[in-house]
C-alpha positions as CSV (number, residue, x, y, z in Angstrom):
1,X,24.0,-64.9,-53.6
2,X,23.9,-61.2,-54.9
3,X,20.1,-61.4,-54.9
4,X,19.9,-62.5,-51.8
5,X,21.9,-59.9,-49.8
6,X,20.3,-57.6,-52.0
7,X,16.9,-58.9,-50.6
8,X,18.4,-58.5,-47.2
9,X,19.0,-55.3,-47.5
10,X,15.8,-54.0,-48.5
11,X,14.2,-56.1,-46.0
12,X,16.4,-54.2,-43.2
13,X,15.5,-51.3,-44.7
14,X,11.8,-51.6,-44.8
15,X,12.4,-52.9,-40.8
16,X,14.0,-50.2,-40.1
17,X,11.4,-47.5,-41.2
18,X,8.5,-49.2,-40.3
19,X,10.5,-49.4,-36.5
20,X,11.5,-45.5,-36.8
21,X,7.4,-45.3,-37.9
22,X,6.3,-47.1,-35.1
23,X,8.8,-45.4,-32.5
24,X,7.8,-41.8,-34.3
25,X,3.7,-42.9,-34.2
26,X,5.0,-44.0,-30.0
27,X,6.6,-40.7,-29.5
28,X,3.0,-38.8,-30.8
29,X,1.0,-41.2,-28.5
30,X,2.2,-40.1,-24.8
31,X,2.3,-36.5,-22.9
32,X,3.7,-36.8,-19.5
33,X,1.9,-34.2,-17.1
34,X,3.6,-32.9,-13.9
35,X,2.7,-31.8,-10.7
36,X,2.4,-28.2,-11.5
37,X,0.0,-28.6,-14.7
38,X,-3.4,-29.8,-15.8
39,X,-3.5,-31.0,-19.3
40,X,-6.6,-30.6,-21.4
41,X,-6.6,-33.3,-24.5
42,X,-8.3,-31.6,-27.5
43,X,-9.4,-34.0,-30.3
44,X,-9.6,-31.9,-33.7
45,X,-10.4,-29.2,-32.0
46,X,-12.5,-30.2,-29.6
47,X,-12.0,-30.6,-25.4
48,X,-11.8,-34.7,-25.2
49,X,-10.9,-34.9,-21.5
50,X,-9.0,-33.2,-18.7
51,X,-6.3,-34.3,-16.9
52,X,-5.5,-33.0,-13.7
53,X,-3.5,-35.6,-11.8
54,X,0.7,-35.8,-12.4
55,X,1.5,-38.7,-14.7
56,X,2.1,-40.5,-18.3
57,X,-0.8,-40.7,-19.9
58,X,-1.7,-41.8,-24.3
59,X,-3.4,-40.4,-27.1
60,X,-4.0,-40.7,-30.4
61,X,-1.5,-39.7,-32.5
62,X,-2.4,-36.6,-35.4
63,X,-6.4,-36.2,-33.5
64,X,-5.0,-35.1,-30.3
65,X,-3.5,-32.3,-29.4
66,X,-2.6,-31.7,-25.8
67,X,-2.6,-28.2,-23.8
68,X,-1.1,-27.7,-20.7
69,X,-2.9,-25.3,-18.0
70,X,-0.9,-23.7,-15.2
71,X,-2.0,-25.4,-12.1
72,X,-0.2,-23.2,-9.4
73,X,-1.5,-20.1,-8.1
74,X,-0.3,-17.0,-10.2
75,X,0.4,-14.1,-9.0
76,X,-0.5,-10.7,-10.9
77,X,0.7,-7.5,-9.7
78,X,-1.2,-4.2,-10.6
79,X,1.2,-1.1,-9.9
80,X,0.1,2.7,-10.1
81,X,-3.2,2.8,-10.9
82,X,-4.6,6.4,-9.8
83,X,-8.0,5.7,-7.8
84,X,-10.1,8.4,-6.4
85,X,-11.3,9.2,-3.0
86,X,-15.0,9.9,-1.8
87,X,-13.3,13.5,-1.4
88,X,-12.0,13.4,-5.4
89,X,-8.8,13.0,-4.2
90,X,-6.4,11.2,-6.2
91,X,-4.2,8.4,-4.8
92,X,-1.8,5.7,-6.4
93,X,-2.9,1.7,-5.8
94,X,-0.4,-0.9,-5.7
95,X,-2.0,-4.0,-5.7
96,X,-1.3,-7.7,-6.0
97,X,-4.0,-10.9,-7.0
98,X,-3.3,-14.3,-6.1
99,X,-5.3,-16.7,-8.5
100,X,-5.5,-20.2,-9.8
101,X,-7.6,-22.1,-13.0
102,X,-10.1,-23.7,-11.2
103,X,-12.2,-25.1,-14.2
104,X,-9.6,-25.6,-17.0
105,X,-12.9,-26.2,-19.4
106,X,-13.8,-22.9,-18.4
107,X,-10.5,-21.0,-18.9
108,X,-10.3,-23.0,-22.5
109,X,-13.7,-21.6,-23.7
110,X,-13.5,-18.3,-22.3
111,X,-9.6,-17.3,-22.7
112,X,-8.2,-19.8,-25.3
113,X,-6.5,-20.8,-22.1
114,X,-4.0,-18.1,-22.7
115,X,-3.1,-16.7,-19.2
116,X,-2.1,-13.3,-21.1
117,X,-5.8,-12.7,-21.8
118,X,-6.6,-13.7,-18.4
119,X,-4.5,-11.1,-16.9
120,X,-5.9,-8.3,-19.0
121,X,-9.2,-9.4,-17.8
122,X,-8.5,-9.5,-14.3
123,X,-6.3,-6.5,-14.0
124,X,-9.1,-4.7,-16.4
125,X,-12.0,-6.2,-13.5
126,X,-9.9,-5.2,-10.3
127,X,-9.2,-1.8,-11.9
128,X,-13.3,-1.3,-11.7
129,X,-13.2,-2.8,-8.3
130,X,-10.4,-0.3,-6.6
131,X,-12.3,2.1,-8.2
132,X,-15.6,1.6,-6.8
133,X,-14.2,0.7,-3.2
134,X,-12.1,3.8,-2.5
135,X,-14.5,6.1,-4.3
136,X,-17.0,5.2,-1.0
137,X,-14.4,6.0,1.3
138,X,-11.6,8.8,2.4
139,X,-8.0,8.5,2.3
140,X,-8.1,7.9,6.0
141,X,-10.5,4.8,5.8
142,X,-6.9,2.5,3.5
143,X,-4.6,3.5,6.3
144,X,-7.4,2.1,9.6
145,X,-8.8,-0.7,10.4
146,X,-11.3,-0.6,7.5
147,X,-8.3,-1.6,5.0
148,X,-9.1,-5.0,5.7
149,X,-12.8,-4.6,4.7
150,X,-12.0,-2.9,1.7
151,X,-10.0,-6.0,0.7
152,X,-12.5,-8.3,1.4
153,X,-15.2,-6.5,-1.0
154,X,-12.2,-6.0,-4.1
155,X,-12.4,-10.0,-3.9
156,X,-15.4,-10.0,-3.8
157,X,-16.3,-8.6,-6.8
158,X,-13.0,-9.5,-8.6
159,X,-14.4,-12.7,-8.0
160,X,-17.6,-12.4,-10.1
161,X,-15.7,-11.9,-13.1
162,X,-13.4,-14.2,-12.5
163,X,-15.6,-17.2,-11.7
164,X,-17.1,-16.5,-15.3
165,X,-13.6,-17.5,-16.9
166,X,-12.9,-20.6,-14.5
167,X,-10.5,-19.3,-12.1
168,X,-10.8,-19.0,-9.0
169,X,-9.0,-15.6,-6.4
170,X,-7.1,-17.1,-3.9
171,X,-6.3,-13.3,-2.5
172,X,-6.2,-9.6,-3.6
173,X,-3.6,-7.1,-1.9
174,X,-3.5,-3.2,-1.6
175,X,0.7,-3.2,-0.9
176,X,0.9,0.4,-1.6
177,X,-1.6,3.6,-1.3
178,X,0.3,6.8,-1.8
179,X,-0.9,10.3,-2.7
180,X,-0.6,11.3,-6.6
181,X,2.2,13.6,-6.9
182,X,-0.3,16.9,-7.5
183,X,-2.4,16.0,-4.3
184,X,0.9,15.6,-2.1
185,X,2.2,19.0,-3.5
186,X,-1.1,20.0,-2.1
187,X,-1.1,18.5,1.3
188,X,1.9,19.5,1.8
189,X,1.4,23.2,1.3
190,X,-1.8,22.6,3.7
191,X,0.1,20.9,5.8
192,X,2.7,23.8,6.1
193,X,0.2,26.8,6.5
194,X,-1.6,24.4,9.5
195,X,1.8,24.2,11.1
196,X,2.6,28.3,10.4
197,X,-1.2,29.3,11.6
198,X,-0.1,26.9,15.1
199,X,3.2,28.6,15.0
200,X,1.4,32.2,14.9
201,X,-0.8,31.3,17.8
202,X,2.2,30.0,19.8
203,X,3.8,33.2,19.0
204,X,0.8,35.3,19.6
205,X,0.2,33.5,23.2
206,X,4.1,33.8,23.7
207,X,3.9,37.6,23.5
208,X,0.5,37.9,25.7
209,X,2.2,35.7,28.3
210,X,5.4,38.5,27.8
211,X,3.5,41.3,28.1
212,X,1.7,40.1,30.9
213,X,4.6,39.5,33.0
214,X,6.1,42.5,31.9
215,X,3.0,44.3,33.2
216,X,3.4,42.4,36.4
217,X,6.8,43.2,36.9
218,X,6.5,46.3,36.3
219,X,4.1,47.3,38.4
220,X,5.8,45.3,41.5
221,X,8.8,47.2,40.5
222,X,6.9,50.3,41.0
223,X,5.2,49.3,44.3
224,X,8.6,47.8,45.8
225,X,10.3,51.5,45.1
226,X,7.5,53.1,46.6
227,X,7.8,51.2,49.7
228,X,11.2,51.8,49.6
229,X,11.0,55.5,49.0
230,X,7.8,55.4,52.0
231,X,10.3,53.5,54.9
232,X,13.1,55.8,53.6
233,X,11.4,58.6,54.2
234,X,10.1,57.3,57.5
235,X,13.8,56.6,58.6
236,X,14.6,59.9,57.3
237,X,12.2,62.1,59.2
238,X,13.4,59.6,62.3
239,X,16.7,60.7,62.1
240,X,15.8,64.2,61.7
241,X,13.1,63.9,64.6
242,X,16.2,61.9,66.8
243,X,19.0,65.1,65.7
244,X,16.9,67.5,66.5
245,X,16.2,66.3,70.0
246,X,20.1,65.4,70.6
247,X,20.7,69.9,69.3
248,X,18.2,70.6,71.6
249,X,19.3,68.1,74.8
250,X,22.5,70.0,74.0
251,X,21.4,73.2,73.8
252,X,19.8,73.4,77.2
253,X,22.6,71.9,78.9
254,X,25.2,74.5,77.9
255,X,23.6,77.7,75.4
256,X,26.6,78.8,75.7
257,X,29.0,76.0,74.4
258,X,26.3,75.4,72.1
């Protein structure tokens, strides 16, 4: 009886690691992907397939290995990178890429598939391409309608770079194009001796147009008082003319009286 339960009792234990083997070799033999991945199955080593639609899918346990690739689009921002004008002058970039791996066998070769490489590249490719766009072009040509061109050929060439590590620009963004803090020091001291040199011809017109008037007024002032000084002298020498004739109507009528 003894040796029997003893018997039992290996046999369960045998059962239950060969179960626990089988549930452990189970567990290594599926990967689930989702709907926001791509899975590439590597067998020692080597790319074995790709998977790029959402489901539960099996391997081989120990020769596969499974790596998942980001399957939305990713966005990389680029802030305060100083880019030059076709004038020399110095402005600061803000600018955004929109991206996506568009041939996961690609990105594997190329980047390891490590998006932290990717970026570098990209940023390091977009920096060239902000940098060869605005050097053709003055600070005017961001802020008009050419800003929209200008976007168009930073894609562009982002693009050839980027096609060469299998992923694919959605979209580049300029968000922000400011003056560097020496070139706004700058403009803004041209900017104030623009405005002083229109305030000094404002001035100097303002004390033409005084002295002009002045002249004008003065000299109507001096041609009113003449008049004035002309009919009072008239009136004067009437009066005179008018007492005169009354002394001598006067006189004549009684030299005695008178």
């Amino acid at each position: 009886r003894r040796i029997e339960d003893k018997q039992m009792a290996i046999f369960r234990n045998i059962l239950g690691v060969l179960i626990a083997a089988i549930l452990f070799v189970m567990y290594l033999s599926y990967f689930i992907v989702n709907e926001k991945q791509k899975a590439l199955v590597l067998r020692f080593g080597d790319i074995n397939r790709i998977v790029e639609e959402p489901g539960l899918y099996f391997k081989l346990p120990i020769a596969d290995t499974v790596t998942m690739i980001e399957d939305r689009i990713i966005v990389w921002e680029m802030n305060n990178r100083p880019v030059q004008d076709v004038a020399s002058q110095v402005y600061i970039v803000d600018a955004i890429t929109l991206a996506r791996i568009s041939d996961a066998r690609l990105f594997r070769e190329t980047l390891g598939a490590d998006l932290d490489q990717a970026e570098v590249r990209v940023a390091a490719r977009l920096d060239a391409a902000l940098r060869q766009t605005y050097g053709r072009r003055s600070f005017d040509a961001a802020l008009s309608s050419d800003r929209s061109v200008m976007m168009r050929e930073i894609a562009t060439e982002l693009r050839k770079e980027a096609d060469t590590l299998g992923i694919a620009i959605v979209d580049v963004r300029v968000r922000r194009t400011d003056l560097s803090d020496n070139v706004l020091s700058q403009t803004y001291a041209r900017m104030e001796s623009e405005r002083n040199a229109l305030a000094a011809d404002i001035r100097s017109e303002g004390e033409a147009t005084k002295t002009q008037r002045k002249a004008e007024t003065d000299r109507a002032y001096t041609v009113k008082i003449a008049e004035a000084r002309r009919e009072a002298e008239i009136v004067r020498g009437q009066g005179d003319a008018d007492r005169n004739k009354v002394f001598e109507e006067k006189k004549k009528k009684d030299p005695e009286f008178f």
